[in-house]
TORNU-335650 format. One line per field, with one value per atom (N, C-alpha, C): x, y, z; atom name. Coordinates in Angstrom, 3 decimals, always signed. Example, Ala and Ser with C-alpha at 12.3 -4.5 7.8 and 13.67 -1.06 7.14 Angstrom:
BEGIN
xx +13.190:+12.300:+13.200:+12.850:+13.670:+12.900 $
yy -5.690:-4.500:-3.300:-2.250:-1.060:+0.030 $
zz +7.800:+7.800:+7.800:+7.080:+7.140:+7.870 $
a N:CA:C:N:CA:C $
***
This chain:
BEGIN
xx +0.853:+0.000:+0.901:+0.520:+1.604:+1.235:+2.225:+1.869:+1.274:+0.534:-0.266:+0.986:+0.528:+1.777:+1.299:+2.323:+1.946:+1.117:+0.669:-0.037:-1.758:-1.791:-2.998:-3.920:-3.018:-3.286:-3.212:-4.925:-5.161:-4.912:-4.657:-4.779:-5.421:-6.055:-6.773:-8.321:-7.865:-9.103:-10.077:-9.038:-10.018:-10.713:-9.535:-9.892:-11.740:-11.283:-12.354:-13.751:-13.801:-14.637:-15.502:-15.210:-15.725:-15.242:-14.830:-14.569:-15.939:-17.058:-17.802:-18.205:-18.021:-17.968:-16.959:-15.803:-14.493:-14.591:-15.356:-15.205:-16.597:-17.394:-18.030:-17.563:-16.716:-16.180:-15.199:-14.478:-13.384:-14.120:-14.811:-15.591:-16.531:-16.671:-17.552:-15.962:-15.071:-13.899:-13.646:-13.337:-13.566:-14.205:-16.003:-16.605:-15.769:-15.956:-15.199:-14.307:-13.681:-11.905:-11.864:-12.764:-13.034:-13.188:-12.862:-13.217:-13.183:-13.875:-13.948:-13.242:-12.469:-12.336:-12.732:-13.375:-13.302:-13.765:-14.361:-15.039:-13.897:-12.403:-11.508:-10.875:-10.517:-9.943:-10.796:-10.220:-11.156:-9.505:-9.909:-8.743:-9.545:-8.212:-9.008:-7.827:-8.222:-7.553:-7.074:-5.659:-5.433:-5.430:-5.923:-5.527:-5.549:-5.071:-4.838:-5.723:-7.441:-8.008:-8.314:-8.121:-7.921:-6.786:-5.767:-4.470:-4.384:-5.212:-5.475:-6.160:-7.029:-8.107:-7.448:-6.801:-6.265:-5.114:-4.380:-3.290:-3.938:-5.374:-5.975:-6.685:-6.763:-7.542:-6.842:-5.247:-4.027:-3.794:-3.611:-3.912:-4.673:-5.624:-6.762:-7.129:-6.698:-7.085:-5.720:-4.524:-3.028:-3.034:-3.807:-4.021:-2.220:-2.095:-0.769:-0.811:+0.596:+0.937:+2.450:+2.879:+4.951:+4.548:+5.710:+5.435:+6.303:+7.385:+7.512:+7.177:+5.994:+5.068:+4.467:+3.505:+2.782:+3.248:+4.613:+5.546:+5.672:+6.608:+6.199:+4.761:+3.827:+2.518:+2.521:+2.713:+2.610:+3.242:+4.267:+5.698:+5.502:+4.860:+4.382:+2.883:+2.187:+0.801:+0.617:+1.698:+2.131:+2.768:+3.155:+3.767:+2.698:+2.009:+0.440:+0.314:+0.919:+0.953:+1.556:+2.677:+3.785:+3.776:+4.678:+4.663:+3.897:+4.555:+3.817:+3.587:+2.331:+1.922:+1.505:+1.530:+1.362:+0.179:-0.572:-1.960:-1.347:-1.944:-1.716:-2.871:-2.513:-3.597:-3.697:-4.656:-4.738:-5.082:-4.644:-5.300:-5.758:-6.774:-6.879:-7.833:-6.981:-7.635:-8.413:-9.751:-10.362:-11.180:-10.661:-10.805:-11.361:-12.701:-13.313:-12.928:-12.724:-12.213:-10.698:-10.801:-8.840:-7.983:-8.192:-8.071:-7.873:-8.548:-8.733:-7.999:-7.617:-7.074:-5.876:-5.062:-3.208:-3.255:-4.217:-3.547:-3.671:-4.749:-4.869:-3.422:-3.027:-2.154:-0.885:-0.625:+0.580:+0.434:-0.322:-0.449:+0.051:-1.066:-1.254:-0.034:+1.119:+2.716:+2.786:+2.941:+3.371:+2.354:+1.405:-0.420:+0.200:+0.979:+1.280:+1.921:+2.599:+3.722:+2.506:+1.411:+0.322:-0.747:-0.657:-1.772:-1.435:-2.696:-1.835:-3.078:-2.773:-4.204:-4.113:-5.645:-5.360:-5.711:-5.118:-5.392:-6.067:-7.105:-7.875:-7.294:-5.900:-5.377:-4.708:-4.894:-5.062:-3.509:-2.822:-1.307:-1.614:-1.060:-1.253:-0.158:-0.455:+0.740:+0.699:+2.207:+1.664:+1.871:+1.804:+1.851:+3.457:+3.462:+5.148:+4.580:+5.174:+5.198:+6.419:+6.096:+7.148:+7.326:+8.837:+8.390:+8.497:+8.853:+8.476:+7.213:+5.688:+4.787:+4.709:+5.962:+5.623:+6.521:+5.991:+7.028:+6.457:+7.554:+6.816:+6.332:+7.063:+6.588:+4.903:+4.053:+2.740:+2.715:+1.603:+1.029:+0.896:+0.977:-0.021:-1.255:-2.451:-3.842:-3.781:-3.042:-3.420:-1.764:-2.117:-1.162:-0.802:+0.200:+0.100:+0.897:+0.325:+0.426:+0.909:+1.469:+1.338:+2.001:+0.993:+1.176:+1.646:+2.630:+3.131:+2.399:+1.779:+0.357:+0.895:+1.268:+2.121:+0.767:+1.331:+0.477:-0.362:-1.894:-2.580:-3.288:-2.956:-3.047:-4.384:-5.471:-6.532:-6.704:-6.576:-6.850:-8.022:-8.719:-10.221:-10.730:-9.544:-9.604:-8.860:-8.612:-7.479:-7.661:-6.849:-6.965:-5.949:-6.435:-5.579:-5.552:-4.060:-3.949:-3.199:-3.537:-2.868:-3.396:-2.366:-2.801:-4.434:-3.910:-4.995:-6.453:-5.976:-6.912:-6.912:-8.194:-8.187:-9.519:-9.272:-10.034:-9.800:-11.065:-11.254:-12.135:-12.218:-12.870:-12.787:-13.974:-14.029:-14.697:-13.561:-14.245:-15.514:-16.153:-17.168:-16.999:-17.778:-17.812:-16.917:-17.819:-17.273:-16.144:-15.785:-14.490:-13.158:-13.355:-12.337:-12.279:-13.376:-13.362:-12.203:-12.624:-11.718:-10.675:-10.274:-8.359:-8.299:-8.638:-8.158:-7.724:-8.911:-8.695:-7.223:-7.466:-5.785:-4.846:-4.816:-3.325:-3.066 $
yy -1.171:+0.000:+1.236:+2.192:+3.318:+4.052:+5.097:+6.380:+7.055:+7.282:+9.094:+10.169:+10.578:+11.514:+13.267:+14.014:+15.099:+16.053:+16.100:+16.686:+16.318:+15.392:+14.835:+15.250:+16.151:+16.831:+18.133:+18.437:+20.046:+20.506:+22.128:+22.901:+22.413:+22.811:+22.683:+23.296:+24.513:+25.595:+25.132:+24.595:+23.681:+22.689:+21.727:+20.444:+20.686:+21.612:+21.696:+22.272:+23.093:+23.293:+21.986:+21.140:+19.584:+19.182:+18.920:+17.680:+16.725:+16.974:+16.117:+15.366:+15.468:+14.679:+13.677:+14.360:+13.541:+12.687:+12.860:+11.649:+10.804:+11.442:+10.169:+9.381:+9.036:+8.334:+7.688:+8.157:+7.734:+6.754:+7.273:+6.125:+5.218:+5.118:+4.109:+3.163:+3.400:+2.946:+2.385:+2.671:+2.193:+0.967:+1.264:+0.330:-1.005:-0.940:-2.275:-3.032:-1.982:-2.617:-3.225:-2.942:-2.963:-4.759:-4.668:-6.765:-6.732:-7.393:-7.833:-9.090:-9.838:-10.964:-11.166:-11.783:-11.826:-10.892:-10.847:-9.575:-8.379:-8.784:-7.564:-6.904:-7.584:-7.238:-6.468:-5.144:-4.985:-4.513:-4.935:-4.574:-3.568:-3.152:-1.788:-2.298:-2.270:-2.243:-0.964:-0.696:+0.657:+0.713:+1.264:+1.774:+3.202:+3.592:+4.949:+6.165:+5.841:+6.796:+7.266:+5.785:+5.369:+6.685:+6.316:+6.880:+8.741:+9.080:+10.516:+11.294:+10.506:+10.891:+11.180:+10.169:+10.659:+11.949:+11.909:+12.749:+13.885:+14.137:+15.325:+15.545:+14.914:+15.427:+16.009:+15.246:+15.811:+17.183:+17.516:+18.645:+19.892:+19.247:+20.330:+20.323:+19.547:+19.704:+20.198:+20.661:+21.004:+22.392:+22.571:+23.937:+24.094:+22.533:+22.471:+23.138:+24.252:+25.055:+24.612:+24.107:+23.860:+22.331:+22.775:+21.481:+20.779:+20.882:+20.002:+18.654:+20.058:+18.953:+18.558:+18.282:+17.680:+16.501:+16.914:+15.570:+14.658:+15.082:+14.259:+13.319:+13.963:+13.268:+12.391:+12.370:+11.492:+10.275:+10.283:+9.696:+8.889:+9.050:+8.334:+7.277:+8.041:+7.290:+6.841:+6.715:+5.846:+4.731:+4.500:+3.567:+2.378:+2.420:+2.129:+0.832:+1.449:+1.076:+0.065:-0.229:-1.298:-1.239:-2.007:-2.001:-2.561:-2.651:-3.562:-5.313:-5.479:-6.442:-6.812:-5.503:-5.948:-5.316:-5.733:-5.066:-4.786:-3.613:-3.063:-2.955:-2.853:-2.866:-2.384:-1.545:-0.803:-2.040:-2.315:-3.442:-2.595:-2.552:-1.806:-3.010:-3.306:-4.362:-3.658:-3.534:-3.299:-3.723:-3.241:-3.911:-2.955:-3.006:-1.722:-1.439:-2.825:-2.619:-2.261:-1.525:-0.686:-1.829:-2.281:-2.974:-4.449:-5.126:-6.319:-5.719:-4.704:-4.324:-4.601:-3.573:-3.962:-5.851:-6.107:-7.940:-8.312:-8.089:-8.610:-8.472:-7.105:-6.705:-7.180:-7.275:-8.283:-9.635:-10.202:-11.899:-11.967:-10.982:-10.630:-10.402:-10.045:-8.904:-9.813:-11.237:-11.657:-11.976:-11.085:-11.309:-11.389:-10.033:-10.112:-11.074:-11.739:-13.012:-14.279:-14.086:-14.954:-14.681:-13.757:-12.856:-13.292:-14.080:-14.219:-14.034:-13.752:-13.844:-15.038:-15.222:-16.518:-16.303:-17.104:-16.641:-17.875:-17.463:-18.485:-19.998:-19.678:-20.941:-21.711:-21.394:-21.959:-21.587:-20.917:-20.554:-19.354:-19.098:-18.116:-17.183:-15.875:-15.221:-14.415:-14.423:-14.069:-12.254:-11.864:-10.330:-9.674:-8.654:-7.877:-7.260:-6.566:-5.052:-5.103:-3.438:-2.994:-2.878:-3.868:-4.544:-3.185:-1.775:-0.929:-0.544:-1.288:-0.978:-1.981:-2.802:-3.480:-2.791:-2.610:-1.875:-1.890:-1.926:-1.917:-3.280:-4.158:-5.778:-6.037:-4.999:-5.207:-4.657:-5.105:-4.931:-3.129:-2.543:-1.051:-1.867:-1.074:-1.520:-0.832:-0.394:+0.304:-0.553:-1.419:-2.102:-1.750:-1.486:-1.379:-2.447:-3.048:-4.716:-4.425:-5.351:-5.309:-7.380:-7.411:-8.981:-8.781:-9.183:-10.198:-10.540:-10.017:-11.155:-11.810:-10.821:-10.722:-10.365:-10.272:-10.185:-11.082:-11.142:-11.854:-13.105:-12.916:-13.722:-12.946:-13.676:-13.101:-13.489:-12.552:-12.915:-13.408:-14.201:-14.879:-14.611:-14.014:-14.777:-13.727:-13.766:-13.042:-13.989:-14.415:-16.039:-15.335:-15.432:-15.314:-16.704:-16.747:-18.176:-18.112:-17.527:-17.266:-18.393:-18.571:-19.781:-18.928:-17.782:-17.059:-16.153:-16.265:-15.635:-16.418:-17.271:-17.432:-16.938:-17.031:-16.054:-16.055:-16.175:-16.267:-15.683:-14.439:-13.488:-13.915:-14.621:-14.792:-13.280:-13.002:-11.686:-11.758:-10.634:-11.104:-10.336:-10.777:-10.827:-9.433:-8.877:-7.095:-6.348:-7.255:-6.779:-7.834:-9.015:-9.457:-8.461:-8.231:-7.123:-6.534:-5.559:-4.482:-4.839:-5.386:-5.865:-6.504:-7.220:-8.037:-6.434:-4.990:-4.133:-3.603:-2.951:-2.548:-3.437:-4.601:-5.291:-5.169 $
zz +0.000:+0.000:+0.000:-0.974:-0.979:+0.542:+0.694:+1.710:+1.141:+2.338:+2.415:+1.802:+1.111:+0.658:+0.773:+0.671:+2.003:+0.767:-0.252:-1.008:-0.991:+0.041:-0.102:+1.336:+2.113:+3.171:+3.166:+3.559:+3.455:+4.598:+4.648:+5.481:+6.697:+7.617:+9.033:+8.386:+7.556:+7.607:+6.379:+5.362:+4.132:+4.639:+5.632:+6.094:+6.926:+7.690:+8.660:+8.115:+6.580:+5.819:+5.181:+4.843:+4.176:+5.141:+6.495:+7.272:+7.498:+7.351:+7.660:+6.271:+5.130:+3.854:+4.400:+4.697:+4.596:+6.148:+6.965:+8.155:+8.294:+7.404:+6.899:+5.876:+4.895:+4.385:+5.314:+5.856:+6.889:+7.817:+8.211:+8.908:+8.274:+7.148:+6.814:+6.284:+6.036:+5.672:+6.827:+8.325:+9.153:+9.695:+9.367:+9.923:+8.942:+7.752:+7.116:+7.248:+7.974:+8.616:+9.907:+10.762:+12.981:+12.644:+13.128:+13.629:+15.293:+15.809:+17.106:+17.674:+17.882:+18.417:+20.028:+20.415:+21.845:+22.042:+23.899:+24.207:+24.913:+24.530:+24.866:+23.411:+22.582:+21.475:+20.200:+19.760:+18.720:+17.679:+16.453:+15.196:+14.567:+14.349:+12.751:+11.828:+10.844:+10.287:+9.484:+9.078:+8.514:+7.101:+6.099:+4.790:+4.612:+3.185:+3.195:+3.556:+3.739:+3.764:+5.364:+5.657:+7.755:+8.048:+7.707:+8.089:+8.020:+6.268:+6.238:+7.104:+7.022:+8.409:+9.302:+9.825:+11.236:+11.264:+10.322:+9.959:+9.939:+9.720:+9.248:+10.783:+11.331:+12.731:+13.464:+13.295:+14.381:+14.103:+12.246:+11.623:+12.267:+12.303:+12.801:+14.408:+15.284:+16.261:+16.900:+16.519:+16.611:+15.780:+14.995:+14.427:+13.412:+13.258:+12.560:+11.311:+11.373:+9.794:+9.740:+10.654:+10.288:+9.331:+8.550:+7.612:+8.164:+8.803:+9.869:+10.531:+11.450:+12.313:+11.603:+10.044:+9.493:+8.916:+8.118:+8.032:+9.252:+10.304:+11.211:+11.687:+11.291:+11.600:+10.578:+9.497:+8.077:+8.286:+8.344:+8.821:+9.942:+11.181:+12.241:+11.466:+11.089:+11.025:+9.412:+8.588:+7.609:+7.806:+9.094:+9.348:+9.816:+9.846:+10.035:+9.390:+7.603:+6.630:+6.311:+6.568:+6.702:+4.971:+4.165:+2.927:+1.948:+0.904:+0.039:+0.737:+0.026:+0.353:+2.065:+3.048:+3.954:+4.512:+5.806:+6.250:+7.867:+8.195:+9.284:+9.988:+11.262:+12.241:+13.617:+14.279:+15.410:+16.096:+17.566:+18.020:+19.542:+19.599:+20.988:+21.663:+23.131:+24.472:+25.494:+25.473:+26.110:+27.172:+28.121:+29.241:+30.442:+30.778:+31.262:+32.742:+33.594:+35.377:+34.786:+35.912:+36.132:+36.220:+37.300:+38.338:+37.276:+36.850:+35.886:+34.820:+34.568:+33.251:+33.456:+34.552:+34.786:+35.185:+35.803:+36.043:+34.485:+33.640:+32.676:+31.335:+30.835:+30.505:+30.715:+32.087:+32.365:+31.884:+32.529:+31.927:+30.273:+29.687:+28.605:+27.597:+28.271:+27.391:+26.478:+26.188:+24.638:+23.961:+23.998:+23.222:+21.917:+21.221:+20.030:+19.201:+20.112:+18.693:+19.086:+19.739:+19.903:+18.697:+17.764:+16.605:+15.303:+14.918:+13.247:+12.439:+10.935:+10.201:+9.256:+9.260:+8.607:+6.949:+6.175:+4.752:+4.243:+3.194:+2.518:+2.286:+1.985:+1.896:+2.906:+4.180:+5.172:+5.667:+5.326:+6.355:+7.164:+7.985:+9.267:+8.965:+9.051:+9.317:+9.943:+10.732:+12.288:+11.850:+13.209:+13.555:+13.907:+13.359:+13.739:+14.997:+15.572:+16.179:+16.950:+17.591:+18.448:+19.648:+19.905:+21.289:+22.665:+22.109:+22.934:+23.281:+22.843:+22.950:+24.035:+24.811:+25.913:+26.990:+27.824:+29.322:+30.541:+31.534:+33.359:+33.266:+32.407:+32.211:+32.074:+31.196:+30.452:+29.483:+28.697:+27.452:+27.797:+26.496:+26.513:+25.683:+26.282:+25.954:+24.136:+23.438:+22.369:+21.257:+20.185:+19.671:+18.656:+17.536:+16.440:+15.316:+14.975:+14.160:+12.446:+12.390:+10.677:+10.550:+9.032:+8.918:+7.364:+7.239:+5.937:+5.196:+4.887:+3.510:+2.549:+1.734:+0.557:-0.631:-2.088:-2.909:-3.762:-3.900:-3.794:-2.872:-1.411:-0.729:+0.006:+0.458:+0.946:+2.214:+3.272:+4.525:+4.762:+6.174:+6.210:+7.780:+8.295:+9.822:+10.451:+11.711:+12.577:+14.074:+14.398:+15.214:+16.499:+17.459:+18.919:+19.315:+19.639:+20.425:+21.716:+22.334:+23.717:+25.041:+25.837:+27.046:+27.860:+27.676:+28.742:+27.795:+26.071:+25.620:+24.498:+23.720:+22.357:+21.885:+20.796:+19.689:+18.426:+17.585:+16.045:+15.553:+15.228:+14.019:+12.755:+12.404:+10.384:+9.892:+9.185:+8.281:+7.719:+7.734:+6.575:+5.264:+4.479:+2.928:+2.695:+3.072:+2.802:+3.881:+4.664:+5.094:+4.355:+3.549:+2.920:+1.636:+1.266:-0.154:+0.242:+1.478:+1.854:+2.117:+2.783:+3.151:+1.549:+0.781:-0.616:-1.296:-1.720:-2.233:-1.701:-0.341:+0.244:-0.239:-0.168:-0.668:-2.506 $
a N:CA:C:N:CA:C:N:CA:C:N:CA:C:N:CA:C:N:CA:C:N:CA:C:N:CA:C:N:CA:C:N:CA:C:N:CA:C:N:CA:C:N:CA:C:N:CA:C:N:CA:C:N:CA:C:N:CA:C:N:CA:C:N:CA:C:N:CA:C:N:CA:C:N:CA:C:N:CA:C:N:CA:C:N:CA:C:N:CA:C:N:CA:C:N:CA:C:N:CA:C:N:CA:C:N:CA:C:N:CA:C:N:CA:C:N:CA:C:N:CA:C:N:CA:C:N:CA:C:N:CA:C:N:CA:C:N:CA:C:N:CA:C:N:CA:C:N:CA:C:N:CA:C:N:CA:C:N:CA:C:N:CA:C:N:CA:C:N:CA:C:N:CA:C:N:CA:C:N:CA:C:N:CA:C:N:CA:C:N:CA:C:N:CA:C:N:CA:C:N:CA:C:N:CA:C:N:CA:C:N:CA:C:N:CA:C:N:CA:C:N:CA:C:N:CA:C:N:CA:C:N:CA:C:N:CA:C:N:CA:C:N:CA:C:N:CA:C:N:CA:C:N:CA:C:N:CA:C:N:CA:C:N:CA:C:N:CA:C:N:CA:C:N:CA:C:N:CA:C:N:CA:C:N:CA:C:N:CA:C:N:CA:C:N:CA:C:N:CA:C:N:CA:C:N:CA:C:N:CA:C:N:CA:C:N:CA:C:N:CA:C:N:CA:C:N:CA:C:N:CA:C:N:CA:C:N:CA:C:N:CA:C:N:CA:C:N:CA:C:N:CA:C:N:CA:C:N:CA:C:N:CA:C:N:CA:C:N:CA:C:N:CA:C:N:CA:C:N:CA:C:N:CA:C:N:CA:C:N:CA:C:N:CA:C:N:CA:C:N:CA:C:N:CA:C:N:CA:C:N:CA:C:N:CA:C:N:CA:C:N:CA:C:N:CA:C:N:CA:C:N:CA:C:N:CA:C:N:CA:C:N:CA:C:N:CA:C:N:CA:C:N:CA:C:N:CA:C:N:CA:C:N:CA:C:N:CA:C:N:CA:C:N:CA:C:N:CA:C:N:CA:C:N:CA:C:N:CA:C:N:CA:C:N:CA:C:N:CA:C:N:CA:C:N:CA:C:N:CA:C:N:CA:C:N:CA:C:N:CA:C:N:CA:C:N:CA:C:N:CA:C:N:CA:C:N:CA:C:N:CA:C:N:CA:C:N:CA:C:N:CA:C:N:CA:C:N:CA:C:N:CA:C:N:CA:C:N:CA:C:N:CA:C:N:CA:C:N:CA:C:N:CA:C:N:CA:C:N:CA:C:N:CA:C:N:CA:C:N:CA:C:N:CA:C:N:CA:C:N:CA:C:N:CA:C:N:CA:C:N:CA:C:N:CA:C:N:CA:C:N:CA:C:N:CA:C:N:CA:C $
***
C-alpha cells in the first residue's frame, strides 16, 4: 500500500470546511476494517483513507501550519501502513475494570507473537510489532500490528492463540473485499 503523501493533506481551515464529507467516508472505511475478536480485542484495520483521516484530525485539532510537524505526523501514522503487500492494524484491548485491566495486561505482554491472520489458503501469518509498545513488564492496551500477507493472498480470519486468551474473528464478505482491495 503506498503512503499518504503530504499533497494529499489540506490545510486545518479547508480540512475543517468539508470535514464532515471527509469523516463520513473515513468512517464508513472504518466500519469495514473494525473486527472484534473476543469480548476484549477490537482490530481496525489501517488503509490509506484510515491513516489521512487521522493525519488530518491531528492537523486540525493542533491547528498544525509547520510542515515540519505535518511531516512528522505522516511519517508516524504511515507507518500504520507497513509495505507492500502488507496489512496493518490498530489493536486496541479493552478492558473496562482498572483494576482487571493492569492484572490482565501483564499476563497478557506476549499477546502479540500470539496474533496471526489466517489466509484463505489456510497458512497463518503471524503479527510484527514494536516490542516498545511493551514496558513496566505489560502490554499497553493500544497495539500497532502489521502482517506479511504478501500479494494476492486473501486474509479470512485473525486467530488469537494465547494460554490465557483465544479467539477467532471470520471476516465477513465485505471486510475481505476491503483488506483483498488494500493489498
Amino acid at each position: 500500500m503506498n503512503p499518504v503523501a503530504r499533497g494529499e493533506i489540506l490545510d486545518y481551515v479547508t480540512y475543517t470546511e468539508g470535514r464532515e464529507a471527509l469523516r463520513a467516508s473515513a468512517m464508513a472505511a472504518k466500519d469495514l476494517r473494525r473486527v472484534h475478536a473476543g469480548p476484549h480485542l477490537t482490530f481496525l484495520f489501517e488503509n490509506r483513507e484510515t491513516v489521512r483521516y487521522q493525519v488530518q484530525e491531528m492537523v486540525r485539532a493542533e491547528h498544525m501550519v509547520r510542515e515540519s510537524d505535518i511531516l512528522h505526523e505522516l511519517e508516524t501514522y504511515n507507518g500504520l501502513l507497513g509495505g507492500p503487500g502488507d496489512l496493518g492494524a490498530t489493536l486496541l484491548i479493552e478492558i473496562e475494570d482498572e483494576g482487571e485491566r493492569g492484572v490482565l495486561l501483564r499476563r497478557w505482554r506476549d499477546l502479540p507473537e500470539r496474533i496471526s491472520l489466517l489466509l484463505e489458503d489456510g497458512r497463518k501469518v503471524p503479527a510484527r510489532w514494536d516490542a516498545s509498545q511493551i514496558s513496566d513488564g505489560k502490554l499497553s492496551s493500544v497495539q500497532f500490528l502489521l502482517f506479511a500477507v504478501g500479494d494476492g493472498a486473501r486474509p479470512v480470519a485473525v486467530v488469537v492463540e494465547h494460554p490465557d486468551l483465544s479467539a477467532r474473528a471470520d471476516f465477513t464478505g465485505a471486510t475481505r473485499r476491503a483488506l483483498a482491495a488494500d493489498l
